[in-house]
N, CA, C, O and CB atoms as a CASP TS submission, in Angstrom:
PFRMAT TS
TARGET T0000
AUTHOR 0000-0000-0000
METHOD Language model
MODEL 1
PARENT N/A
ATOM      1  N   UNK     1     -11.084  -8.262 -20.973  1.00  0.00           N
ATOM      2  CA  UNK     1      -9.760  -8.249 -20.393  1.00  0.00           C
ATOM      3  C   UNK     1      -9.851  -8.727 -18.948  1.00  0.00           C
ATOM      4  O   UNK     1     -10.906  -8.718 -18.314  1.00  0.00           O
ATOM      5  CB  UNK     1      -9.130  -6.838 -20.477  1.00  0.00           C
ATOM      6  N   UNK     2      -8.467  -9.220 -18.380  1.00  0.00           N
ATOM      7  CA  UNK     2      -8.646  -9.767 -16.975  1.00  0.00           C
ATOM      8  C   UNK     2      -9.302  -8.895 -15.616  1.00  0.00           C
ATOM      9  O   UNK     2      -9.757  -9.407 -14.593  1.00  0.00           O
ATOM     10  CB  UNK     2      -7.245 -10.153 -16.613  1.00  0.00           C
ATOM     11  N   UNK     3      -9.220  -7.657 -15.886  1.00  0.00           N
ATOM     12  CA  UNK     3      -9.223  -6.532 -15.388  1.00  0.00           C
ATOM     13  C   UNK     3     -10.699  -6.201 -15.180  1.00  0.00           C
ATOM     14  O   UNK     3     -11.178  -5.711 -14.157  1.00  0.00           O
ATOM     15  CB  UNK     3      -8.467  -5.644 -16.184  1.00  0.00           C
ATOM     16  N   UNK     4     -11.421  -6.572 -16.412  1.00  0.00           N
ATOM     17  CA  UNK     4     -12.744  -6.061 -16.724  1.00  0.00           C
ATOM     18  C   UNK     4     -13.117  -4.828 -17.499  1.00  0.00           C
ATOM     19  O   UNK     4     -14.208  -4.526 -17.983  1.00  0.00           O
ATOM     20  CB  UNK     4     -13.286  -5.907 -15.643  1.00  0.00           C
ATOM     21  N   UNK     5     -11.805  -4.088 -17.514  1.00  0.00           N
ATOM     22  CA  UNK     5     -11.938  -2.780 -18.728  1.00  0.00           C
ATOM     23  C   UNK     5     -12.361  -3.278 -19.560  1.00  0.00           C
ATOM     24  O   UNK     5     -12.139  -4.471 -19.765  1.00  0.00           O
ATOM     25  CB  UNK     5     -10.799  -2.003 -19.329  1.00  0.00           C
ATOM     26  N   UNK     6     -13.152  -2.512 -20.371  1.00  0.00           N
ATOM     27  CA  UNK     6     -12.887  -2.926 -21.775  1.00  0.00           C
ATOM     28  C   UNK     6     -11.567  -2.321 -22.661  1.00  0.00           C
ATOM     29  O   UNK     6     -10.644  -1.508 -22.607  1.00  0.00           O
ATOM     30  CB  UNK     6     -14.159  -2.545 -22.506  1.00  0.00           C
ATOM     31  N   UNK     7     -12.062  -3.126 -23.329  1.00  0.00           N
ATOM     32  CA  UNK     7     -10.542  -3.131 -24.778  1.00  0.00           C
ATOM     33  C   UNK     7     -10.456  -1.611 -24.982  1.00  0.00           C
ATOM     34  O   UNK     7     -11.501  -1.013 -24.727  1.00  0.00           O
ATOM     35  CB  UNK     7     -11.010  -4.065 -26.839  1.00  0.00           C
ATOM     36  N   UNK     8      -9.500  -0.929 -25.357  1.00  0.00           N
ATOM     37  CA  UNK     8      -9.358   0.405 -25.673  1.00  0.00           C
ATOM     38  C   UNK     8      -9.458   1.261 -24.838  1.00  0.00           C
ATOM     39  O   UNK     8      -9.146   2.373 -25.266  1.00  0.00           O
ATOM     40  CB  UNK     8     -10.031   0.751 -26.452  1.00  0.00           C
ATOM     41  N   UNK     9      -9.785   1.225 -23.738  1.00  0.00           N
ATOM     42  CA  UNK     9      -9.978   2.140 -22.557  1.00  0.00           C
ATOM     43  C   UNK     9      -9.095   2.844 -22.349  1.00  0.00           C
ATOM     44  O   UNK     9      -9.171   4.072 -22.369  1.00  0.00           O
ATOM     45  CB  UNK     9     -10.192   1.647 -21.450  1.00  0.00           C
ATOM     46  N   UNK    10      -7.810   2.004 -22.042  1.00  0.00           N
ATOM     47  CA  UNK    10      -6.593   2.054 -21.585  1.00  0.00           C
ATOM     48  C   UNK    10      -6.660   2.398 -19.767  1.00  0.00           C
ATOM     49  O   UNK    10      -7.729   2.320 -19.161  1.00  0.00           O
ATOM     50  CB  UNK    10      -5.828   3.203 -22.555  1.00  0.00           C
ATOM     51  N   UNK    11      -5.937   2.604 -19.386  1.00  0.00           N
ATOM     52  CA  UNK    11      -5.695   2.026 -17.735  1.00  0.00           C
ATOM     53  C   UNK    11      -6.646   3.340 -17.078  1.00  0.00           C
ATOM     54  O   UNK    11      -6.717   4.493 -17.503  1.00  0.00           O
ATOM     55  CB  UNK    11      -3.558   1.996 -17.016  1.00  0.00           C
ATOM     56  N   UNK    12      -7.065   2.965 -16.360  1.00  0.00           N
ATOM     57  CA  UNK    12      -7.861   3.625 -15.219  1.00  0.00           C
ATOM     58  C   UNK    12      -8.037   3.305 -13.395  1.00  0.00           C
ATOM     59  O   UNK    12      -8.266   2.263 -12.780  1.00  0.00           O
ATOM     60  CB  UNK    12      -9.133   3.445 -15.774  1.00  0.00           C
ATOM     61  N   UNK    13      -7.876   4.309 -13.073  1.00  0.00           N
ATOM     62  CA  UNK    13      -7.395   4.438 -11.283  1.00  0.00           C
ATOM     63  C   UNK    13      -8.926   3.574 -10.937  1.00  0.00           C
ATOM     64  O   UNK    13     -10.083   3.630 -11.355  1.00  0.00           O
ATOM     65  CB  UNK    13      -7.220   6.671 -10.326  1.00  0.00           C
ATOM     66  N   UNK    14      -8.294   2.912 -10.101  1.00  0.00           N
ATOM     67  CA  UNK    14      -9.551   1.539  -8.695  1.00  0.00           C
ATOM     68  C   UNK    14      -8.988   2.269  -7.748  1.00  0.00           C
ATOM     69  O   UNK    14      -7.812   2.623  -7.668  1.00  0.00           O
ATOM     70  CB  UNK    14      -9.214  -0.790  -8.325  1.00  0.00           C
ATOM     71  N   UNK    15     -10.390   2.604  -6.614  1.00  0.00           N
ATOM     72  CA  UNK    15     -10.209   3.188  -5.619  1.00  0.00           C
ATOM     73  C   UNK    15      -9.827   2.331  -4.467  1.00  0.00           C
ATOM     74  O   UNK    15     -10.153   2.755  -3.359  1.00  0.00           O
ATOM     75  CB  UNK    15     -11.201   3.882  -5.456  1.00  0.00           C
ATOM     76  N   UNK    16      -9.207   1.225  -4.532  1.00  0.00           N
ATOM     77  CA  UNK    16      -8.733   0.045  -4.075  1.00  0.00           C
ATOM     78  C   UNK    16      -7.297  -0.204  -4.597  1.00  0.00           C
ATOM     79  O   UNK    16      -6.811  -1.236  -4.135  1.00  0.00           O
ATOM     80  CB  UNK    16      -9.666  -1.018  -4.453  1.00  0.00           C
ATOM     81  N   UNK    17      -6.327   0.627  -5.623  1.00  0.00           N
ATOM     82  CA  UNK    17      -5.881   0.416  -5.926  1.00  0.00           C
ATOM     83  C   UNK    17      -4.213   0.831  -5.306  1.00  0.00           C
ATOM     84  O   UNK    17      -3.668   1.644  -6.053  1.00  0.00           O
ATOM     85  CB  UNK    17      -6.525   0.527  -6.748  1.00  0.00           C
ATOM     86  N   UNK    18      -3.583   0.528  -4.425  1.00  0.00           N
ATOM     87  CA  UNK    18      -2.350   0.884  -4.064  1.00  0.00           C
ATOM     88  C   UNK    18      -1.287   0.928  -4.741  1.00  0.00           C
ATOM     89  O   UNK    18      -1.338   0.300  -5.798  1.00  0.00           O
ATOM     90  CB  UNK    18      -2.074   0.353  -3.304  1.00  0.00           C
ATOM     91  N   UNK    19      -0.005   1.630  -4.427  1.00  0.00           N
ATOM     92  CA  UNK    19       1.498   1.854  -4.954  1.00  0.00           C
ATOM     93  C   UNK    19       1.832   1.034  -3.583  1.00  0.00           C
ATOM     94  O   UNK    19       1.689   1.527  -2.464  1.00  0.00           O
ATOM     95  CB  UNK    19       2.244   3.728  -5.233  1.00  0.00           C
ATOM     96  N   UNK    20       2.244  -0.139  -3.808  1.00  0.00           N
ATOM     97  CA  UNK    20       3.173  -1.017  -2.769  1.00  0.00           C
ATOM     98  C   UNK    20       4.463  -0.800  -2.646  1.00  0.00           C
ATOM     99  O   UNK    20       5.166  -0.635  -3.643  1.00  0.00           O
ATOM    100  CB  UNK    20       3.197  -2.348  -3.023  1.00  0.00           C
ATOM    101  N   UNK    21       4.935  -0.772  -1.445  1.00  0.00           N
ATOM    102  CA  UNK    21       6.560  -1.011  -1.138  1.00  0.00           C
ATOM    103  C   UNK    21       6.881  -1.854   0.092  1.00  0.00           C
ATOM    104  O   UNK    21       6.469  -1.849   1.252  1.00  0.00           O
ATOM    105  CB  UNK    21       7.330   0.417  -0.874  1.00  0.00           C
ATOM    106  N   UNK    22       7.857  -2.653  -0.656  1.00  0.00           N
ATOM    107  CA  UNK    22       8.426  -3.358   0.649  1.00  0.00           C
ATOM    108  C   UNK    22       9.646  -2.750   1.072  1.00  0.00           C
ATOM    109  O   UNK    22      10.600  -2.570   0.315  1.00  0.00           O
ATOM    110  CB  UNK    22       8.725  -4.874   0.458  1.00  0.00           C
ATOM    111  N   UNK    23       9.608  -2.299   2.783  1.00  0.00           N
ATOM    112  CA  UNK    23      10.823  -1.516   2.898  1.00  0.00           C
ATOM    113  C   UNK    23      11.343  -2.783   4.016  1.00  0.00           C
ATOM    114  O   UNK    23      11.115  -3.975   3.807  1.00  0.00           O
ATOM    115  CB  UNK    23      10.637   0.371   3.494  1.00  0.00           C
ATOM    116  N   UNK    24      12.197  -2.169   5.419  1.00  0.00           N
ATOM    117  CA  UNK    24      13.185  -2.527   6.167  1.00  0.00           C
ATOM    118  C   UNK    24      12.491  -2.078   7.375  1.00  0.00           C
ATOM    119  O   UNK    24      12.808  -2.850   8.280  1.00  0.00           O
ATOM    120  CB  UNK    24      14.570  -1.976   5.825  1.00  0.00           C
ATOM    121  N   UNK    25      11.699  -1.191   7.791  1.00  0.00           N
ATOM    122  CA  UNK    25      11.459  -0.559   8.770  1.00  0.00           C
ATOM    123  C   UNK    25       9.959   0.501   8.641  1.00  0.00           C
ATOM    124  O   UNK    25       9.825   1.677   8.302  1.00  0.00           O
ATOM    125  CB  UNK    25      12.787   0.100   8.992  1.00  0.00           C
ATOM    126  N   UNK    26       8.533  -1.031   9.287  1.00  0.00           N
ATOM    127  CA  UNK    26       7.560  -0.071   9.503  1.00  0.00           C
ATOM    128  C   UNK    26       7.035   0.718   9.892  1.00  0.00           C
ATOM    129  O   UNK    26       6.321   1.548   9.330  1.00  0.00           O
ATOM    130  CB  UNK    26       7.173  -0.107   9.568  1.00  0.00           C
ATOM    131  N   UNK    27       7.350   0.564  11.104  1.00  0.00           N
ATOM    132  CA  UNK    27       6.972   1.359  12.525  1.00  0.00           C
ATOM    133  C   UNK    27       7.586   3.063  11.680  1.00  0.00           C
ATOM    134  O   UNK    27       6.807   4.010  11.570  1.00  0.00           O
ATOM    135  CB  UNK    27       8.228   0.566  14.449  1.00  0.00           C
ATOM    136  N   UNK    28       9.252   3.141  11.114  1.00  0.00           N
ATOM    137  CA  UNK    28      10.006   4.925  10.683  1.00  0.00           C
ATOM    138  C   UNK    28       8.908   5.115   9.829  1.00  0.00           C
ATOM    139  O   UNK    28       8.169   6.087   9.984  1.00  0.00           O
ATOM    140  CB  UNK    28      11.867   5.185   9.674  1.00  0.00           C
ATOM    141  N   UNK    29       8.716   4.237   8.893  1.00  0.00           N
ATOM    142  CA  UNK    29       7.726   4.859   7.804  1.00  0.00           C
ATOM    143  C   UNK    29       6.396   5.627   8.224  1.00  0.00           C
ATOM    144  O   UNK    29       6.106   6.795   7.964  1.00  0.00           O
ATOM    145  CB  UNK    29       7.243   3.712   6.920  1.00  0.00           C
ATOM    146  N   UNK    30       5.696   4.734   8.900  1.00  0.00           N
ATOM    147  CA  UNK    30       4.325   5.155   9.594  1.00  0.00           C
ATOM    148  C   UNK    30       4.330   6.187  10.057  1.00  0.00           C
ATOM    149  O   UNK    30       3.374   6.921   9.804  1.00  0.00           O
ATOM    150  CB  UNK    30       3.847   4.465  10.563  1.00  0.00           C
ATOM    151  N   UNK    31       5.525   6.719  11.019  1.00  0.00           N
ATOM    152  CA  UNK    31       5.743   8.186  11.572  1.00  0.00           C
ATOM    153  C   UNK    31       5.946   9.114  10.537  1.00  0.00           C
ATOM    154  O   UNK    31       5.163  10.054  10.395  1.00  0.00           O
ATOM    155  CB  UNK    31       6.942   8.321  12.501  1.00  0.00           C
ATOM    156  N   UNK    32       7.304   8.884   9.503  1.00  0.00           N
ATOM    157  CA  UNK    32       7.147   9.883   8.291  1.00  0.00           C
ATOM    158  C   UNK    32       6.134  10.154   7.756  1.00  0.00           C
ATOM    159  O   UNK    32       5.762  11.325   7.671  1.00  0.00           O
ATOM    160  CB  UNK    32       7.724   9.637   7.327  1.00  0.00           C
ATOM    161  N   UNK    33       5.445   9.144   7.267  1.00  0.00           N
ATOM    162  CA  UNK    33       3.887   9.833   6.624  1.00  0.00           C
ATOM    163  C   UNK    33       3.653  10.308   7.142  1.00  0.00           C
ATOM    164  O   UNK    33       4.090  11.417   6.838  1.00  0.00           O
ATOM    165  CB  UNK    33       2.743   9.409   6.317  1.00  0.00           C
ATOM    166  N   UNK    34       3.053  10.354   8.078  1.00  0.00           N
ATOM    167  CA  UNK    34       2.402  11.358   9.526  1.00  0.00           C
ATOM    168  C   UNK    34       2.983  13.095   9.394  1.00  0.00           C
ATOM    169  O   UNK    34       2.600  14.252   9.219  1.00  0.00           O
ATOM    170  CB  UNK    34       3.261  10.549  11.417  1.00  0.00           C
ATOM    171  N   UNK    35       4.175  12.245   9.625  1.00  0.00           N
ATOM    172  CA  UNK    35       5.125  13.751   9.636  1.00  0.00           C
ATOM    173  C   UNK    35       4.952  14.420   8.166  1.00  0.00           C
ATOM    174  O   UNK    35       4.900  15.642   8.301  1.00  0.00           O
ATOM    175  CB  UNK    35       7.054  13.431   9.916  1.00  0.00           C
ATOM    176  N   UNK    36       4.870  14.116   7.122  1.00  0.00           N
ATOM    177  CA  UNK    36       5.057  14.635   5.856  1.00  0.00           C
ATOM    178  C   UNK    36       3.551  14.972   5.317  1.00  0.00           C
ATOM    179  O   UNK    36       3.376  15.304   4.144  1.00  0.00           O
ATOM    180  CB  UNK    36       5.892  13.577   4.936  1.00  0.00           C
ATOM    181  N   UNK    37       2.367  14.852   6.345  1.00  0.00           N
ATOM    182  CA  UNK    37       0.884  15.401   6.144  1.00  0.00           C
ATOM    183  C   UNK    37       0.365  13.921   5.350  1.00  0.00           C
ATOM    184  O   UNK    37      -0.577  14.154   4.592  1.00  0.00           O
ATOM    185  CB  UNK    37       0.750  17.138   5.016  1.00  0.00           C
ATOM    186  N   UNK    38       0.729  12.662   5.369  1.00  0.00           N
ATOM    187  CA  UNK    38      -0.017  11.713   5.323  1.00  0.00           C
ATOM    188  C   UNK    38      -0.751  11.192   6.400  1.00  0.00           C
ATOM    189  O   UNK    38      -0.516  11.414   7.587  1.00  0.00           O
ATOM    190  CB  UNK    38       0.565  10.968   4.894  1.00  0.00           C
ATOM    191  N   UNK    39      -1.750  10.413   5.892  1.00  0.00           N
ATOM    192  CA  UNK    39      -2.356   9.621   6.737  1.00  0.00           C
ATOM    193  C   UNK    39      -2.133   8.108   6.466  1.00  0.00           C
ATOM    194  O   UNK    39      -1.994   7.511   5.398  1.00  0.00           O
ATOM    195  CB  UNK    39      -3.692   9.976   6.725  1.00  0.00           C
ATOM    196  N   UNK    40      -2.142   7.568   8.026  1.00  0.00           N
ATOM    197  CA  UNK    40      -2.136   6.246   7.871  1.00  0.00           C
ATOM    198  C   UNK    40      -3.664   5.737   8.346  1.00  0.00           C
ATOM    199  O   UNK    40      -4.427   6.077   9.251  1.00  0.00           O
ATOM    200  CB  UNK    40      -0.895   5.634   8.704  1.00  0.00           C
ATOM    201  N   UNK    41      -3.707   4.889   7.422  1.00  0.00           N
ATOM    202  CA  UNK    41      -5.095   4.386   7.659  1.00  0.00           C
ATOM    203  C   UNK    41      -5.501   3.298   8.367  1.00  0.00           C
ATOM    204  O   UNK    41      -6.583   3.238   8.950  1.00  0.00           O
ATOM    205  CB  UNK    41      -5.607   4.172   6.649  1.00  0.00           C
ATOM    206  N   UNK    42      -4.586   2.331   8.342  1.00  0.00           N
ATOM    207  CA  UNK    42      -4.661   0.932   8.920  1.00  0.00           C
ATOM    208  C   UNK    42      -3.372   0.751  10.221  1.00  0.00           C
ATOM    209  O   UNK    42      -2.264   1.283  10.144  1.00  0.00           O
ATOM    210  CB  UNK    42      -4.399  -0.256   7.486  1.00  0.00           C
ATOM    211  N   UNK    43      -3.746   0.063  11.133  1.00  0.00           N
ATOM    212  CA  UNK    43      -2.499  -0.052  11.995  1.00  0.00           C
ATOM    213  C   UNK    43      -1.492  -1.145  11.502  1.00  0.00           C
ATOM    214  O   UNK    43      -1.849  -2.249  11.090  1.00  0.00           O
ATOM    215  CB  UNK    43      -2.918  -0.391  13.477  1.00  0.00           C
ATOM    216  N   UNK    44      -0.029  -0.665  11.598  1.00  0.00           N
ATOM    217  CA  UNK    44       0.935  -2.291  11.134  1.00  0.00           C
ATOM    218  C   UNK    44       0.305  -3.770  11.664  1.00  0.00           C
ATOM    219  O   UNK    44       0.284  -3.971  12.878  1.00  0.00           O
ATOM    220  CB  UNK    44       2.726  -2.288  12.013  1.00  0.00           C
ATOM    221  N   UNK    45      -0.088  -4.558  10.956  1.00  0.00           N
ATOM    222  CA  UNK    45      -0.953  -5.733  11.369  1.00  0.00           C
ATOM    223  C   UNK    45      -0.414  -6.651  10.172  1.00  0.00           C
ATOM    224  O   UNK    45      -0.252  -6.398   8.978  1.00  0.00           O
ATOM    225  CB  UNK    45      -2.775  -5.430  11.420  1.00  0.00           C
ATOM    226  N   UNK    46      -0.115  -8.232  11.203  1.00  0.00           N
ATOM    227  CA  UNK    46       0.417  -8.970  10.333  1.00  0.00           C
ATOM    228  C   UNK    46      -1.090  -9.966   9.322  1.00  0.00           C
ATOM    229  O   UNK    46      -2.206 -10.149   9.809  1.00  0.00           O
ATOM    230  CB  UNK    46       1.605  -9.930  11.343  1.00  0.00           C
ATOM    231  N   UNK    47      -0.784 -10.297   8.334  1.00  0.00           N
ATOM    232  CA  UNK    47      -1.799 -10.457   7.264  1.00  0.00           C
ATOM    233  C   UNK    47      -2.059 -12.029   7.859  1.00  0.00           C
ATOM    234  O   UNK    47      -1.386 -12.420   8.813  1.00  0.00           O
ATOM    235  CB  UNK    47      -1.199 -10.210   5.430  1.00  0.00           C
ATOM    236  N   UNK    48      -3.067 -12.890   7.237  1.00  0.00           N
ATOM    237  CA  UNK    48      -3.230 -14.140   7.318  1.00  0.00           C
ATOM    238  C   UNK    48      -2.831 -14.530   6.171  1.00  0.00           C
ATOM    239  O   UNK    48      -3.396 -15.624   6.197  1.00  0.00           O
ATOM    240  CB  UNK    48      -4.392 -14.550   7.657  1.00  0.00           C
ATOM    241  N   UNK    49      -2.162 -14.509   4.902  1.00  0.00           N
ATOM    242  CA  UNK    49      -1.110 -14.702   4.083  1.00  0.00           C
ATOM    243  C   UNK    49       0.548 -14.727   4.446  1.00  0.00           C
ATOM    244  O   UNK    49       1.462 -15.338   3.893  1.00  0.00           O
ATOM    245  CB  UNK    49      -1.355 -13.785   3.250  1.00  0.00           C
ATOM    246  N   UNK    50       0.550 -13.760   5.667  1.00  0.00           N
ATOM    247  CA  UNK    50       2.172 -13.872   6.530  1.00  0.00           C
ATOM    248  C   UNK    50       2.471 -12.402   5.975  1.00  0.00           C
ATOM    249  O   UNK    50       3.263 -11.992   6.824  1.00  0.00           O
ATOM    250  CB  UNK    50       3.634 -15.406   5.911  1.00  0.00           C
ATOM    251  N   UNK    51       2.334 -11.548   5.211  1.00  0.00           N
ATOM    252  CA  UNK    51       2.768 -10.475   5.273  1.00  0.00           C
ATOM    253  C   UNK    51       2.825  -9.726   6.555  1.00  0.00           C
ATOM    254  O   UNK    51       2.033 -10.241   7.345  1.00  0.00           O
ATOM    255  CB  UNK    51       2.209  -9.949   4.461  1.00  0.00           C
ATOM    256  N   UNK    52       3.462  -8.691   7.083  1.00  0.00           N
ATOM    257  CA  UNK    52       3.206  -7.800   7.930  1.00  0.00           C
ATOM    258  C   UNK    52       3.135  -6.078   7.118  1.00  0.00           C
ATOM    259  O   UNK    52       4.074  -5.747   6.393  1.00  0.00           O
ATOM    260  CB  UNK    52       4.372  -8.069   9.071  1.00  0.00           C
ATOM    261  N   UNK    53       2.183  -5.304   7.302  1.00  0.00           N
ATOM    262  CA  UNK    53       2.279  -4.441   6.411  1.00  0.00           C
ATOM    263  C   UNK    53       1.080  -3.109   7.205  1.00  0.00           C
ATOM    264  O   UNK    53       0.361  -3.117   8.204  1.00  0.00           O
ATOM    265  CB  UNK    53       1.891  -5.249   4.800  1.00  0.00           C
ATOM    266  N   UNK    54       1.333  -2.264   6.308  1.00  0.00           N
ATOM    267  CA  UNK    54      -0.065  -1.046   6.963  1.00  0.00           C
ATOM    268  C   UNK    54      -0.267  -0.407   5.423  1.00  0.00           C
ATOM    269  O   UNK    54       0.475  -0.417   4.441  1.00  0.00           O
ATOM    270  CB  UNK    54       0.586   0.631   8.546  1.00  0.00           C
ATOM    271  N   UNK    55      -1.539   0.126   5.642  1.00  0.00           N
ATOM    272  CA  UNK    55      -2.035   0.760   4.476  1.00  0.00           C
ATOM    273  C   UNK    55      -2.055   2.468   5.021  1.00  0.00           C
ATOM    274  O   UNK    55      -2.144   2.658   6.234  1.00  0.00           O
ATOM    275  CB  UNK    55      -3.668   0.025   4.005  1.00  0.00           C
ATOM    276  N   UNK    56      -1.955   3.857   3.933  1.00  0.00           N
ATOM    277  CA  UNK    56      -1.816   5.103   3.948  1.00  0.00           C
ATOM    278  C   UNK    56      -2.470   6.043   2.948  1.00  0.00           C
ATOM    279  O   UNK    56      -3.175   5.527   2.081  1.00  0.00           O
ATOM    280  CB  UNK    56      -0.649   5.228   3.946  1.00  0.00           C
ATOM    281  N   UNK    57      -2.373   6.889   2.961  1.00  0.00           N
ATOM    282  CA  UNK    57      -2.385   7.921   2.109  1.00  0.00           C
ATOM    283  C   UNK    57      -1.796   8.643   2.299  1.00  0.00           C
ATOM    284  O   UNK    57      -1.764   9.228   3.382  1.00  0.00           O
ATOM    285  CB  UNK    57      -3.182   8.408   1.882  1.00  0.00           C
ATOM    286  N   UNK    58      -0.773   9.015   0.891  1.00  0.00           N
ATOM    287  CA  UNK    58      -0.178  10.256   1.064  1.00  0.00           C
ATOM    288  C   UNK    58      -0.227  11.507   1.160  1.00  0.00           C
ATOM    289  O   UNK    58      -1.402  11.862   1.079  1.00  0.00           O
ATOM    290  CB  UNK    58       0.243  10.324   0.642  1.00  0.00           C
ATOM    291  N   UNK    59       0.447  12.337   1.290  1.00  0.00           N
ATOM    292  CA  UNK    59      -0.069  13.592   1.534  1.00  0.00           C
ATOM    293  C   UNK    59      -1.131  14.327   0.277  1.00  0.00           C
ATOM    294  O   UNK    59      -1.760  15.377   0.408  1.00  0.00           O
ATOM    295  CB  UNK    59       1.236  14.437   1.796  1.00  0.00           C
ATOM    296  N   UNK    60      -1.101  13.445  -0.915  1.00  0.00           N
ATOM    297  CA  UNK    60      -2.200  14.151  -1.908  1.00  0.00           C
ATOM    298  C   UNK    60      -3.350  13.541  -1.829  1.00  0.00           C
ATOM    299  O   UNK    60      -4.372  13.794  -2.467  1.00  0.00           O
ATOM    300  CB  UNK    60      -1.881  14.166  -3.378  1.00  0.00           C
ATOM    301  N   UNK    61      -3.084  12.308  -0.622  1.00  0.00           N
ATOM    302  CA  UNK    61      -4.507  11.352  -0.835  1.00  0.00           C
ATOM    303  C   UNK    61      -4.255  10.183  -1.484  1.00  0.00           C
ATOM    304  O   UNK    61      -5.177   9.368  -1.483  1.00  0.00           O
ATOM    305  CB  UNK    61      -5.669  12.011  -1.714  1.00  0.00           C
ATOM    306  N   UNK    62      -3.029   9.829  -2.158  1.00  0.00           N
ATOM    307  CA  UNK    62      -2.766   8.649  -3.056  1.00  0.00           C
ATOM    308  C   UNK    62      -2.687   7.748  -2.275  1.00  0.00           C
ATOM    309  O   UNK    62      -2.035   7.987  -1.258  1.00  0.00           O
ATOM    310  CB  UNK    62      -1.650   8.627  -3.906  1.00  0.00           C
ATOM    311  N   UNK    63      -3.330   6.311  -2.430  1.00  0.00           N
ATOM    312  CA  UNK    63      -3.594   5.328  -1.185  1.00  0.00           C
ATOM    313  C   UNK    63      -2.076   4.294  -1.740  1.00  0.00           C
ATOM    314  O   UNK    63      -1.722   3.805  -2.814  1.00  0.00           O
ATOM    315  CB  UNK    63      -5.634   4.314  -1.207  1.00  0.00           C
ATOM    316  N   UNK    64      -1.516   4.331  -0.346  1.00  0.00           N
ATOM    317  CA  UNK    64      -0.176   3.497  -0.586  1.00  0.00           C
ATOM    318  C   UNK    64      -0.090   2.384   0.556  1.00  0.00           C
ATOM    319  O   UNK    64      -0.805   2.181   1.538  1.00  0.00           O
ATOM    320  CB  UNK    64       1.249   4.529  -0.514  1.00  0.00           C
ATOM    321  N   UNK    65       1.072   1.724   0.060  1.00  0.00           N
ATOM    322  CA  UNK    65       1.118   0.760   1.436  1.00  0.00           C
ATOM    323  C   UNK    65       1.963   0.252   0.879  1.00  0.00           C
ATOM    324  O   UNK    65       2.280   0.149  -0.306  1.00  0.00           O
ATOM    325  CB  UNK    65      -0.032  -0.205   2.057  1.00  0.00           C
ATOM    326  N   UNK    66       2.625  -0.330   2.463  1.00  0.00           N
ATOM    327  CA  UNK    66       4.135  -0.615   3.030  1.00  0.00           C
ATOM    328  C   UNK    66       4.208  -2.291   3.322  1.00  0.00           C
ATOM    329  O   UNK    66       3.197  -2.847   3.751  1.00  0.00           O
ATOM    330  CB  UNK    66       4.449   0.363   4.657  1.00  0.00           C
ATOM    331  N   UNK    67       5.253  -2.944   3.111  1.00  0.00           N
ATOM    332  CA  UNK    67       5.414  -4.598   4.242  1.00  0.00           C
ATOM    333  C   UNK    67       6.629  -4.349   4.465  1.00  0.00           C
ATOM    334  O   UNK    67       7.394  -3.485   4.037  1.00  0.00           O
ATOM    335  CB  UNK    67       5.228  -6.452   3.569  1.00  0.00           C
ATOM    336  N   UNK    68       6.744  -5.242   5.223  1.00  0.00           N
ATOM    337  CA  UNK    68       8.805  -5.254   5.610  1.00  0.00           C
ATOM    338  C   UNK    68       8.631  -6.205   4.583  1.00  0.00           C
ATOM    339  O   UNK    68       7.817  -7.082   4.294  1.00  0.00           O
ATOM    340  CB  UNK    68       9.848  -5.943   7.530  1.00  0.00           C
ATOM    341  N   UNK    69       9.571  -5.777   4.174  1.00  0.00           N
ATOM    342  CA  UNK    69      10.922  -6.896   3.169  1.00  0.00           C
ATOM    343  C   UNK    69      10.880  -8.165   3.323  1.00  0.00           C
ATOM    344  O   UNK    69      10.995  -9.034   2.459  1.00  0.00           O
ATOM    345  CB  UNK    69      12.556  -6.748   3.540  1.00  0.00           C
ATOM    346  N   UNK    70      10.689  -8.290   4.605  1.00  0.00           N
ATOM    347  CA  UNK    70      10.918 -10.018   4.941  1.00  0.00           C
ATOM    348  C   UNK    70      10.110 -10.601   5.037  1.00  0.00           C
ATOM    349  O   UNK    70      10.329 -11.784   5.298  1.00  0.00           O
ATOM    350  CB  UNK    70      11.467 -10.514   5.972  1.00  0.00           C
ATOM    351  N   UNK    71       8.857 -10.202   4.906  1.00  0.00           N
ATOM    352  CA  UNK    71       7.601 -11.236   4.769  1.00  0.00           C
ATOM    353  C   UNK    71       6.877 -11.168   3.468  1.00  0.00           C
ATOM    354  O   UNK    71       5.851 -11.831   3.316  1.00  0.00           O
ATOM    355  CB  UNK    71       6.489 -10.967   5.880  1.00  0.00           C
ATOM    356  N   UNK    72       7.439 -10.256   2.333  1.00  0.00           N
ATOM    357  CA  UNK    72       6.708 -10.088   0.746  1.00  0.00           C
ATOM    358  C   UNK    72       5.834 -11.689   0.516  1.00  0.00           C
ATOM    359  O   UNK    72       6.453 -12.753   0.533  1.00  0.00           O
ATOM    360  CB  UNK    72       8.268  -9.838  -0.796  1.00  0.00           C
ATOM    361  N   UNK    73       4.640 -11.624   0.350  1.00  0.00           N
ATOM    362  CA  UNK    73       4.268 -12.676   0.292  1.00  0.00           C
ATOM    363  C   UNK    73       4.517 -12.633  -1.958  1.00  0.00           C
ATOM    364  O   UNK    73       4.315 -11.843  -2.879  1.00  0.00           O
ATOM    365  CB  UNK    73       2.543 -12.801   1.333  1.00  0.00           C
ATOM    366  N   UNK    74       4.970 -13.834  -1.784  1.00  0.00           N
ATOM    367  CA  UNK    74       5.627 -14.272  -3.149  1.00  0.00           C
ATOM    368  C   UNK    74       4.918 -15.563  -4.448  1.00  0.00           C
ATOM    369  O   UNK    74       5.379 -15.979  -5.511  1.00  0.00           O
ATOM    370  CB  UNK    74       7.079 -14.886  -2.545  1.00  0.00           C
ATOM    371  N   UNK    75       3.639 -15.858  -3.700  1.00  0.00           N
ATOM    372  CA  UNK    75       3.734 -17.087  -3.946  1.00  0.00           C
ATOM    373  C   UNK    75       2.208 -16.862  -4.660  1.00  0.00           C
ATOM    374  O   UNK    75       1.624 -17.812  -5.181  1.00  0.00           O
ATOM    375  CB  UNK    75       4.070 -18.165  -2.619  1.00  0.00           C
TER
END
């Protein structure tokens, strides 16, 4: 499979693996996590693809990450 699982496995967590969102506003988000017992891990830094984005963990540890809206790289 493209993935490298094998067949039948069925899906399994990569410790590389994020829940993405593109919101409106990085800088509020970065503070909420904070505030809500997440950590942010990476500082907002714009990508060499053109995204602008930061990487986190949420308050259980689930590794997430954010872009503004307006730079979703699409292509």
């Amino acid at each position: 499979m493209a993935d490298k699982d094998a067949e039948g496995d069925g899906w399994r967590f990569h410790e590389n693996q994020y829940l993405y969102f593109a919101i409106e506003n990085l800088e509020s988000m970065s503070e909420k996590i904070q505030q809500a017992g997440g950590k942010v891990t990476s500082p907002i830094e714009s990508m060499p693809w053109g995204e602008r984005m930061f990487y986190a963990l949420d308050p259980f540890g689930n590794p997430i990450s954010f872009v503004d809206k307006t730079t979703v790289f699409r292509g």
